[in-house]
N, C-alpha and C positions, 0 to 999 in steps of 0.2 A: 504493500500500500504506500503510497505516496502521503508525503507528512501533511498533506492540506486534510486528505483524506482521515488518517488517524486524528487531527487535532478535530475535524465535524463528527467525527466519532466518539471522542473524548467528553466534548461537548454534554454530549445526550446523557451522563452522568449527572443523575441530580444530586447527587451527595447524600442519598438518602440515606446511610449508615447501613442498609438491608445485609448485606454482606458480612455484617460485624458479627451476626448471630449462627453465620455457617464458618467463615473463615478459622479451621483448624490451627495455621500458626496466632492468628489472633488472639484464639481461644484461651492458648495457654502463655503468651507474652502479656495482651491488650496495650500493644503499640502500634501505635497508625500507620507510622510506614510496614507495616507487614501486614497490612490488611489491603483490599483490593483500592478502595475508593483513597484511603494515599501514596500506594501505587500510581494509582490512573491522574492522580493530583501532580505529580513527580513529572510521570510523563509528559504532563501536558505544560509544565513547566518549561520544560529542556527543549520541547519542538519549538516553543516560542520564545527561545531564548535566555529564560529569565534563570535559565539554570546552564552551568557548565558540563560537560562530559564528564565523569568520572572513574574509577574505576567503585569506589564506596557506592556512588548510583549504581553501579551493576551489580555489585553486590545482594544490593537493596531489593532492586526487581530480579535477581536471580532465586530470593528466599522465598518468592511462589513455588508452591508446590504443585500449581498447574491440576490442580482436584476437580475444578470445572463446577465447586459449588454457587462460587457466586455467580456463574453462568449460569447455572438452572433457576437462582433465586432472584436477579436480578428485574426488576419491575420492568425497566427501560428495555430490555433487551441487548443490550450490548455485553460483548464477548470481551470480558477482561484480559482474559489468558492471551487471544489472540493480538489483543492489542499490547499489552505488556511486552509480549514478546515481538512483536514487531520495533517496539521501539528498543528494545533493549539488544537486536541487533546494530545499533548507531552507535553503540557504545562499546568501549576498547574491550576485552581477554580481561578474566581475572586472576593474571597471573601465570606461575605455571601448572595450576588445575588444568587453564585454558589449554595451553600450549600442550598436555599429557591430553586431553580428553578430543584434542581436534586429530593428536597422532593417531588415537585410539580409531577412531571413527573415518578416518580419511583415508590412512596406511595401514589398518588392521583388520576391522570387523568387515571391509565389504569383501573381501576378496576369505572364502569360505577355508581356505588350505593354509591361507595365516595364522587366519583364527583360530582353525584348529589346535596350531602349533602352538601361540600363545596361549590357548587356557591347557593345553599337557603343560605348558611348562610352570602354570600357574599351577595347576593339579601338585607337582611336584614338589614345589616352592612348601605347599601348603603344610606338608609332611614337614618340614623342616622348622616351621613356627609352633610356639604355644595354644594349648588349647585354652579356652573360653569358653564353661558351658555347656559342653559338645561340637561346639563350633570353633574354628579358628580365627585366631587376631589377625586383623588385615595386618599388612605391611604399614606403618605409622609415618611414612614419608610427608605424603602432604595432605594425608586425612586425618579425622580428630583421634587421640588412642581411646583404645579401649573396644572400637567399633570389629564386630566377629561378621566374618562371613560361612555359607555353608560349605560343606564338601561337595566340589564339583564331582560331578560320575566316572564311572569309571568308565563307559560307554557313553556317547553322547545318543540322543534319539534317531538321528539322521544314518547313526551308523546301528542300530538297535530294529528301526523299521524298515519293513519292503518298501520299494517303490509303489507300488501297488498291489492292496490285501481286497478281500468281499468281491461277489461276481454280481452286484445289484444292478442295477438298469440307471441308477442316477447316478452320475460322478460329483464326488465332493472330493477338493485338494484339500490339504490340512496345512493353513500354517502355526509355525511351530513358534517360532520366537527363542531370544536369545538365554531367557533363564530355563525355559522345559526342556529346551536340549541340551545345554549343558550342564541343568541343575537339576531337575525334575524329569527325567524322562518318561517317569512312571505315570503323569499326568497324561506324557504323549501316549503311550501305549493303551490306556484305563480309552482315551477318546478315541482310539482308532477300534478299541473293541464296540466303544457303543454304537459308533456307526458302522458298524459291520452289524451289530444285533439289529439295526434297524435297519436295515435293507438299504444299506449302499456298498457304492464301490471306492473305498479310498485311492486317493494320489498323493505321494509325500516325495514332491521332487527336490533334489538333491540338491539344487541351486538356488533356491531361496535363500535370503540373509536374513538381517536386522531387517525390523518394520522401518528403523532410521527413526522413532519418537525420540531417541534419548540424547540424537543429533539435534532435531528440530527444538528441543527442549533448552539444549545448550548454546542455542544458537547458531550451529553451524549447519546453514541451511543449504549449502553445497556438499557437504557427507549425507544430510537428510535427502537430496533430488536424486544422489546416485545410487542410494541403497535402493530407493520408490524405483527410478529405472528399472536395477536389476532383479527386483520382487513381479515387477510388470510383464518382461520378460519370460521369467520362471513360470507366470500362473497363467498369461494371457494365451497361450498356444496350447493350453492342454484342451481345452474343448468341454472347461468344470461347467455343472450347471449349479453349482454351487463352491463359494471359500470358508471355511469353517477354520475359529481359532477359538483354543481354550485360554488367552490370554486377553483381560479387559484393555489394556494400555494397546495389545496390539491392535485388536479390534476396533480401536478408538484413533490410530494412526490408518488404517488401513478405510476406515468408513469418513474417517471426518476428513483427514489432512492429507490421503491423497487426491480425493477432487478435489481438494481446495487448493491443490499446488496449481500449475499452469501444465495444460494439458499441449504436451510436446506433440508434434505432427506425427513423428512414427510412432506413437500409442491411439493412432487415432482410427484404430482395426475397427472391422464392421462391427457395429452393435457396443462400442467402447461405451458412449456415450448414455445408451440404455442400462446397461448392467454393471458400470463402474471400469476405473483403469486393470483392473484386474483381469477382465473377462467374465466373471459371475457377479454375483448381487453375496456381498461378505454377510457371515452371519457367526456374534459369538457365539458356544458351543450350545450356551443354556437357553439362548434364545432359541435356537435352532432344532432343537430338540422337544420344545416344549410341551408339544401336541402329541408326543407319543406316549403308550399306555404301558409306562413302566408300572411295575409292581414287585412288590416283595414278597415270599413265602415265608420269613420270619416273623419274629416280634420288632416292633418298630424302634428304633433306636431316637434315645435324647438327644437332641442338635439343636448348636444356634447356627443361625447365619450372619454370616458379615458382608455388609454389602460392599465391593469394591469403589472407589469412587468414579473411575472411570467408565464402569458399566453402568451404576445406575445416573450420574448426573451429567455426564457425555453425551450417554445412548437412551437412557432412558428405561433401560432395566430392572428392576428390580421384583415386579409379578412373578414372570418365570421361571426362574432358577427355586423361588418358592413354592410354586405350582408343581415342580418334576419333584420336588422334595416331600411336598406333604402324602406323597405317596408310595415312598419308603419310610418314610423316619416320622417322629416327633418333632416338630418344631415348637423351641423353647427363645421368643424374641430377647435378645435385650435390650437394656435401656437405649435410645438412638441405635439401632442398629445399622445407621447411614454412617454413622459418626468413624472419621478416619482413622485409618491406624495408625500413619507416620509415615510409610511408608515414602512414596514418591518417587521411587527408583533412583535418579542421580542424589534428590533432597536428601535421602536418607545416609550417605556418605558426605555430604559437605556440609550439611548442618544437622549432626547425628544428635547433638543435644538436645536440640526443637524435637526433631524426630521421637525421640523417644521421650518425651515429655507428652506430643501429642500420643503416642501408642500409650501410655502409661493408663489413661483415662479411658480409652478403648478395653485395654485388658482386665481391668475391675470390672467394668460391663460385664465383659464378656464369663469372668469366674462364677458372678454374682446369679447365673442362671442357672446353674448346677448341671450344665450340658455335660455329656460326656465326650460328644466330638465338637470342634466347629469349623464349619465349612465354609467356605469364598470358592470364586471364579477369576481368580486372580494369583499366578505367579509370586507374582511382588507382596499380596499381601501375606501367602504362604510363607513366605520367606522372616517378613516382619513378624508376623504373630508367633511363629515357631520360636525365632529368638529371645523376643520378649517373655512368652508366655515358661517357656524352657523347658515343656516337659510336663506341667502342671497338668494341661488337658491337650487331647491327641487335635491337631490341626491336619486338615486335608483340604485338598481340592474337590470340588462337590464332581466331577466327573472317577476321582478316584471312588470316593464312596459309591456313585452309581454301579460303575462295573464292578465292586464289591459286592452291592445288592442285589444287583439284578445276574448275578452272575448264571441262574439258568434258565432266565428268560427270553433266551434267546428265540426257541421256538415260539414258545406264545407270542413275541412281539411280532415276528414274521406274518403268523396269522392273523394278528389283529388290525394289522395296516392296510385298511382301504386305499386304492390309489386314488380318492380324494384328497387323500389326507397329504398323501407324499407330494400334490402335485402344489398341493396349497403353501407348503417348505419354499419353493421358490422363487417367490415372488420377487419383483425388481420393484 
């Protein structure tokens, strides 16, 4: 966008404070520059001058965590995130975070045989540091100490699934994202079962990368257009009548921000434009699934749910994944069960204090309901809740629990699926 552009957008901001009462880091600071509306007060400062460049300004608007709540709450309708970060590319690197996370993203992650190499050799590294909890201490170079990561696999999912499993009559590709194949796989595998219980034909092609959100996030919006490229690439020639991802941040890169990039002439294949850059119409895993007649032959199990932020205040999700739920398990709400866990994916390594200040208030929720498991649609928040919560109560991804439950429902789902139902899955 053009700065004339953002500052009429900026504009449309009444100052109503609406934001104060979703805004997660506000929540637990209650200072104005970490909240949306003096954000968007900053910005609109600096486009008209009355402020200088800084690297403390990027700082400032880089301490969004990019949750998309004031975007669902927001009266006026205007896209905070989107504009925060628009302007907060005019603004210089913070440092050498910048300079490590542009390496990471430009000369690492898009090219899939690097990557590889770099997380074995992270794999490796890992063994050789202290443990923390179960989990190991990152390397304390230029993140905060103390912050633990998990154990990468020992197989990534890419090298774990077939190209192509299920002989259904619909193709759906899966994509995977950068923590379930290198950290989760077990998520990938649990979603390639249930779309094979439901009558499809998976595609998990080998050339897929990052979605590029955590490029787009960081500002580098030239790692973010060439991962989109080569994701476009990867999914747009298979011939899917559907993209299915059990990851909300990917989903949420892949449905919002790649049509919202600028649509290059060679993605401009028949039917682009109907179905998305991709070639199908994306759908997260829980939304996609929703309409199927899962069931349990056991006793129902006690669960809470957490809603990711990116699924439900992005996409608009959060019916669904409770819908496929209340018909295996108990569902036991907690208090705000919108309410964030800290997560953020990069937020959660560069301001790991915020981070877990916001989870801290998440996880009494979440104890307080005497769940025995809790479930998300989300990677990232997998990853946060595990650490925090440490063991206390079992955390999954609600596709794990599915092919746990339903694991011999296989026949009956077969039977129970009208081809209305399946045809009604694809809608663009």
């Amino acid at each position: 966008m053009r700065d004339s552009e953002i500052i009429s957008e900026l504009a449309r901001c009444v100052k109503c404070g609406q934001c104060k009462s979703v805004c997660p880091v506000y929540r637990v600071t209650g200072r104005e520059e970490f909240l949306a509306r003096g954000k968007l007060v900053l910005c609109q400062s600096l486009l008209q001058g009355k402020l200088s460049p800084s690297r403390e300004l990027g700082a400032i608007l880089d301490s969004c965590m990019k949750c998309y709540q004031c975007v669902a709450d927001c009266p006026t309708g205007i896209h905070p995130v989107h504009l925060i970060l628009d302007v907060r590319r005019r603004l210089p690197g913070n440092g050498l975070k910048a300079v490590l996370t542009r390496f990471l993203m430009r000369t690492i992650i898009p090219h899939r045989q690097r990557y590889n190499l770099f997380m074995r050799a992270m794999s490796l590294a890992q063994k050789l540091l202290p443990r923390l909890k179960g989990a190991t201490r990152h390397l304390p170079l230029v993140f905060e100490k103390g912050m633990a990561i998990p154990e990468l696999a020992g197989r990534t999912a890419l090298r774990i699934l077939p190209e192509r499993t299920g002989s259904g009559s619909k193709r759906v590709g899966l994509f995977l994202g950068c923590l379930i194949n290198y950290v989760y796989p077990k998520i990938a595998t649990a979603a390639v079962k249930l779309l094979e219980m439901t009558g499809h034909t998976v595609i998990v092609p080998r050339d897929q990368v990052c979605c590029g959100i955590p490029a787009l996030y960081l500002g580098d919006v030239a790692a973010f257009a060439r991962l989109r490229s080569k994701n476009i690439r990867s999914f747009h020639r298979l011939g899917l009548d559907a993209v299915v991802t059990a990851c909300a941040s990917c989903a949420t890169s892949l449905k919002e921000e790649y049509p919202r990039a600028s649509v290059q002439k060679s993605e401009s294949a028949q039917g682009a434009q109907e179905v998305g850059p991709l070639g199908a119409p994306v759908y997260e895993i829980s939304e996609f699934l929703a309409d199927f007649p899962f069931s349990s032959e056991g006793g129902k199990e006690k669960v809470t749910y957490h809603d990711p932020c990116h699924l439900r205040f992005a996409q608009g999700i959060w019916k669904e994944p409770r819908n496929i739920l209340s018909k295996v398990a108990e569902i036991v709400e907690s208090d705000e069960p919108w309410r964030c866990c800290g997560g953020g994916g990069s937020f959660s390594i560069f301001y790991h204090k915020l981070s877990q200040a916001i989870g801290k208030e998440k996880c009494k929720a979440i104890l307080e309901t005497n769940a025995q498991t809790v479930l998300t649609a989300c990677p990232g928040c997998v990853l946060q809740l595990r650490s925090m919560l440490a063991g206390s109560v079992s955390v999954k991804h609600i596709v794990e629990f599915l092919a746990q439950e339903c694991a011999g429902e296989k026949e009956k789902l077969s039977r129970n699926i009208e081809p209305a139902d399946s045809v009604s899955m694809y809608r663009t």
